[in-house]
SELUMGU-297381 format. One line per 4 residues: for each residue z, x negated, y of C-alpha. Coordinates in nm, 3 decimals, decimal comma, padded with zeros to 5 digits, m for minus. Example, Ala and Ser with C-alpha at 12.3 -4.5 7.8 and 13.67 -1.06 7.14 Angstrom:
2
00,780 m01,230 m00,450; 00,714 m01,367 m00,106
END
This chain:
68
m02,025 10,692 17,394; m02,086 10,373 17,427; m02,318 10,119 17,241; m02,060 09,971 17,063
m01,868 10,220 16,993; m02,179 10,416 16,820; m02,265 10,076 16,605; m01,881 10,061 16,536
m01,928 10,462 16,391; m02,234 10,359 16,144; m02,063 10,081 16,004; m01,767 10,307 15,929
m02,020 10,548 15,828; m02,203 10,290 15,582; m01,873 10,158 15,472; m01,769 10,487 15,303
m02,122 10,518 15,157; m02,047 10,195 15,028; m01,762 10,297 14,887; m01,911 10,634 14,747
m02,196 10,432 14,579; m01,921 10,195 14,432; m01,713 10,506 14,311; m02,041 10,675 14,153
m02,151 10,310 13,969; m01,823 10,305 13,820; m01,829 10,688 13,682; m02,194 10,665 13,560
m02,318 10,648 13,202; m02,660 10,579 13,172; m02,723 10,165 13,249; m03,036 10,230 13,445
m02,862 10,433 13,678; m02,580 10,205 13,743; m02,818 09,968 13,801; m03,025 10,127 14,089
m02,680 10,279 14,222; m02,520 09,894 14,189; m02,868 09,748 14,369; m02,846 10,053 14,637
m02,444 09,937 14,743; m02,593 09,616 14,741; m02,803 09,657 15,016; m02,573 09,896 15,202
m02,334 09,613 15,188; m02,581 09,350 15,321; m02,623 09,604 15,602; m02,284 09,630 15,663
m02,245 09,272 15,668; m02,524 09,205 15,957; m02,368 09,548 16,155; m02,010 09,323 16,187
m02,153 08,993 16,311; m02,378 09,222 16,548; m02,055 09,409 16,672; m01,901 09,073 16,713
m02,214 08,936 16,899; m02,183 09,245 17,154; m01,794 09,208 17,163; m01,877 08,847 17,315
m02,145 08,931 17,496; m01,996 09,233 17,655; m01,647 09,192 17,700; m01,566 09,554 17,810
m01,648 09,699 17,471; m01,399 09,474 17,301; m01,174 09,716 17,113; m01,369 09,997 17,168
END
Protein backbone atom coordinates (compact mmCIF):
# COMPACT_ATOMS: atom_id res chain seq x y z
CA UNK A 1 0.00 0.00 0.00
CA UNK A 2 0.78 3.11 -0.62
CA UNK A 3 1.06 6.34 1.57
CA UNK A 4 -1.93 7.68 0.45
CA UNK A 5 -3.84 5.10 0.18
CA UNK A 6 -3.11 4.10 4.05
CA UNK A 7 -4.00 7.97 5.14
CA UNK A 8 -7.07 7.60 2.78
CA UNK A 9 -7.99 4.12 5.11
CA UNK A 10 -7.72 6.14 8.62
CA UNK A 11 -9.80 8.81 7.55
CA UNK A 12 -12.43 6.28 6.49
CA UNK A 13 -11.57 4.60 9.60
CA UNK A 14 -12.07 7.91 11.80
CA UNK A 15 -15.05 8.85 9.78
CA UNK A 16 -17.12 5.85 10.99
CA UNK A 17 -15.85 6.45 14.55
CA UNK A 18 -17.18 9.70 13.97
CA UNK A 19 -20.18 8.52 13.09
CA UNK A 20 -20.35 5.81 15.96
CA UNK A 21 -19.59 8.60 18.55
CA UNK A 22 -22.44 10.71 16.88
CA UNK A 23 -24.85 7.61 16.98
CA UNK A 24 -23.88 6.86 20.80
CA UNK A 25 -24.36 10.96 21.81
CA UNK A 26 -27.67 10.74 20.38
CA UNK A 27 -28.80 7.35 22.32
CA UNK A 28 -27.24 8.45 25.67
CA UNK A 29 -29.06 9.56 28.82
CA UNK A 30 -26.96 10.88 31.29
CA UNK A 31 -25.80 14.82 30.15
CA UNK A 32 -22.27 14.32 31.32
CA UNK A 33 -21.80 11.59 29.12
CA UNK A 34 -23.12 13.17 26.06
CA UNK A 35 -21.00 15.74 26.79
CA UNK A 36 -17.55 13.97 26.85
CA UNK A 37 -18.94 11.64 23.92
CA UNK A 38 -20.10 15.14 21.96
CA UNK A 39 -16.38 16.77 22.93
CA UNK A 40 -14.66 13.25 21.86
CA UNK A 41 -16.53 13.45 17.98
CA UNK A 42 -15.41 16.80 18.21
CA UNK A 43 -11.98 16.20 18.08
CA UNK A 44 -12.25 13.12 15.86
CA UNK A 45 -13.85 15.47 13.48
CA UNK A 46 -11.09 18.15 13.71
CA UNK A 47 -8.83 15.20 12.89
CA UNK A 48 -10.66 14.24 10.12
CA UNK A 49 -10.76 17.61 8.86
CA UNK A 50 -6.71 18.14 8.84
CA UNK A 51 -6.43 14.16 7.36
CA UNK A 52 -8.51 15.65 3.97
CA UNK A 53 -6.50 18.82 3.35
CA UNK A 54 -3.32 16.51 4.06
CA UNK A 55 -4.65 13.90 1.42
CA UNK A 56 -5.25 16.79 -0.84
CA UNK A 57 -1.71 18.26 -0.13
CA UNK A 58 -0.16 14.70 -1.17
CA UNK A 59 -2.68 14.37 -4.13
CA UNK A 60 -0.87 17.68 -5.46
CA UNK A 61 2.24 16.96 -4.47
CA UNK A 62 2.31 13.47 -5.75
CA UNK A 63 0.31 13.17 -8.67
CA UNK A 64 0.44 9.31 -8.99
CA UNK A 65 -1.58 8.76 -5.85
CA UNK A 66 -4.42 10.84 -7.16
CA UNK A 67 -7.42 8.52 -6.93
CA UNK A 68 -5.81 6.03 -5.13
Amino acid sequence: MTVVSDVKHLLASLKGVEASLSSLTLRTIDDESKRTLHETMMVIHEVVTDLKKRVGEIEQEEFQYKGF
